[in-house]
Backbone bond lengths (Angstrom), bond angles and torsions (degrees), N, CA, C in turn:
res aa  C-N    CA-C-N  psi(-1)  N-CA   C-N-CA  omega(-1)  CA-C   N-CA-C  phi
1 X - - - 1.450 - - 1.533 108.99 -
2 X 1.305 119.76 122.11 1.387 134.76 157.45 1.667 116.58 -26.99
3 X 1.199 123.16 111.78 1.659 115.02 170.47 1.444 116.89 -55.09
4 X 1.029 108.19 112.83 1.991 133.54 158.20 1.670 93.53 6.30
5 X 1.711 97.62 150.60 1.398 103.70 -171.42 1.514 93.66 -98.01
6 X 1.193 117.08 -8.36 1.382 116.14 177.71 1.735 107.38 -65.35
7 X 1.488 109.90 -53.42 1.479 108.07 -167.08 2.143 89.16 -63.55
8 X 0.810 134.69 -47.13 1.803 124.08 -165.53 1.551 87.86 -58.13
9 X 1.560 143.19 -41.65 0.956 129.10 -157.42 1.874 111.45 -79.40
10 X 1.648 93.99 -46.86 1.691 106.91 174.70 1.500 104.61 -41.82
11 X 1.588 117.54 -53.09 1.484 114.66 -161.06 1.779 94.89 -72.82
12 X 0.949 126.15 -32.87 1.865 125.54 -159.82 1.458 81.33 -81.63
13 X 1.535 154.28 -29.67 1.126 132.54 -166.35 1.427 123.98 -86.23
14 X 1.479 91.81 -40.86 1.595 122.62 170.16 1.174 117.21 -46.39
15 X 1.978 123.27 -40.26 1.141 123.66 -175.25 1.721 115.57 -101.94
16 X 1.602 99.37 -4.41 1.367 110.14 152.61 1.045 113.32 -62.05
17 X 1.167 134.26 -60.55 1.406 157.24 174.67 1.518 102.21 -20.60
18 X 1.420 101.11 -80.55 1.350 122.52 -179.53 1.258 114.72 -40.60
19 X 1.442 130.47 -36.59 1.547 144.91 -156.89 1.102 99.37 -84.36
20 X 1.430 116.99 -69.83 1.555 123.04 170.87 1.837 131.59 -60.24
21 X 1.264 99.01 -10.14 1.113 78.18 177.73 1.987 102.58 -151.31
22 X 1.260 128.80 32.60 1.239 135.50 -173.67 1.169 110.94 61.84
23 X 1.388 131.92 -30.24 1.844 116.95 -165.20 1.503 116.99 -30.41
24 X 1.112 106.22 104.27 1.370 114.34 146.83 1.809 119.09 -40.14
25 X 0.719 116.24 -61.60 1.768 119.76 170.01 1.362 116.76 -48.60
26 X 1.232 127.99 -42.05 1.264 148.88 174.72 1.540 102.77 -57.66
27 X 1.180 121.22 -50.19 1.589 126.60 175.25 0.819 105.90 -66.09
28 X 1.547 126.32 -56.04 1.613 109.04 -164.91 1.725 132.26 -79.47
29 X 1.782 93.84 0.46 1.073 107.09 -168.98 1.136 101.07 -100.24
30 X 1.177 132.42 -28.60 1.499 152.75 143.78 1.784 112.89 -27.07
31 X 1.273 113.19 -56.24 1.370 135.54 156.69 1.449 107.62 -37.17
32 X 0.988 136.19 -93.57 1.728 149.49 -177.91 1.101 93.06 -44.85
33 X 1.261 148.80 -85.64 1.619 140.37 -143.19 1.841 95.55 -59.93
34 X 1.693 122.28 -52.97 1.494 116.77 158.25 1.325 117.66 -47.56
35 X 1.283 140.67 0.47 1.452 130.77 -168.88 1.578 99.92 -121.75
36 X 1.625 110.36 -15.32 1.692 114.13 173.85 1.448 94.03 -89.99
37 X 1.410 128.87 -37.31 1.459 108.28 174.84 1.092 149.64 -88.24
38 X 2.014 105.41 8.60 1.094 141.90 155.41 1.873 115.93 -50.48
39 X 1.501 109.39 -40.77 0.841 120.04 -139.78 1.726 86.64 -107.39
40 X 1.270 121.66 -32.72 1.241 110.14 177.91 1.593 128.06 -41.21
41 X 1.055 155.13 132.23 1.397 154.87 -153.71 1.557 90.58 -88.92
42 X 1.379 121.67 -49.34 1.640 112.26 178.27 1.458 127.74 -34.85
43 X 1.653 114.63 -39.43 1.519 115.73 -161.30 1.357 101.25 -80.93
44 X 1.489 85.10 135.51 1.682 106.02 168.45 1.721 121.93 -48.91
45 X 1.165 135.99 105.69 1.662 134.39 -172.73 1.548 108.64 -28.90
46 X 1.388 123.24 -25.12 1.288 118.72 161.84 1.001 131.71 -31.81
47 X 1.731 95.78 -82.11 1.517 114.79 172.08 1.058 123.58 -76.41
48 X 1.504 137.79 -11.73 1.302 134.03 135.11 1.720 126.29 -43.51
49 X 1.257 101.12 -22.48 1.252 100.62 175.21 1.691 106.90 -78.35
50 X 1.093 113.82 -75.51 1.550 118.84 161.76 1.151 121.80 -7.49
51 X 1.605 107.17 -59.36 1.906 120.76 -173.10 1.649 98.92 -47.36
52 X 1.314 97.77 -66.93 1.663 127.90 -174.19 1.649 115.01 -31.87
53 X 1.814 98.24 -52.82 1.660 112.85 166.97 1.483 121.27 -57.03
54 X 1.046 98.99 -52.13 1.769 112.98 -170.80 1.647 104.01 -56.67
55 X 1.815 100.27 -55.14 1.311 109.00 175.80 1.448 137.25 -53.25
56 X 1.334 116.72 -24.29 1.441 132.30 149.04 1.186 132.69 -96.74
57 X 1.316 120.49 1.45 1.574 112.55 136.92 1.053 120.46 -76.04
58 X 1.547 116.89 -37.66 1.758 104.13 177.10 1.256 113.89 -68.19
59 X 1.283 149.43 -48.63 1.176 161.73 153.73 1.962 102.40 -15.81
60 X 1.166 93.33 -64.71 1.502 103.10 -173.65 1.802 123.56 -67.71
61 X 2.101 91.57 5.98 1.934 81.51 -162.52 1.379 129.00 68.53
62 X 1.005 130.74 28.99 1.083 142.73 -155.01 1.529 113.99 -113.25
63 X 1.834 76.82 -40.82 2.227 66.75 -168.98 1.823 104.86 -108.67
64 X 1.319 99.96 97.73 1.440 99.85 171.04 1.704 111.54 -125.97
65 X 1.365 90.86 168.06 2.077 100.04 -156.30 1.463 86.34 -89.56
66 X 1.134 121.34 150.53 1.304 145.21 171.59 1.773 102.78 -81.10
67 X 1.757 125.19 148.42 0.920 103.20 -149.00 1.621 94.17 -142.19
């Protein structure tokens, strides 16, 4: 079974979140919900790859908007 459209939405909001407004919390929480859908056996290695990227830049501080 495909992971919940809720968790793709939590992580896309979270890193909205993050974009607009710096939260640190917002990233990392952003991070984990990408690191549970890393882990799902369903996702295509693609987008596991992606999840995986995103998820360690946010994790790492990494991805912030220029201002």
């Amino acid at each position: 079974m495909m992971p919940s459209p809720e968790l793709w939405a939590g992580a896309l909001s979270l890193i909205l979140i993050h974009d607009e407004s710096g939260c640190p919390h917002s990233a990392l929480n952003a991070a984990r919900i990408l690191d549970r859908l890393c882990a799902a056996p369903e996702i295509d290695d693609d987008t596991r790859a992606l999840c995986e990227r995103a998820s360690n830049r946010l994790s790492q501080g990494d991805y912030r908007q220029e201002r």
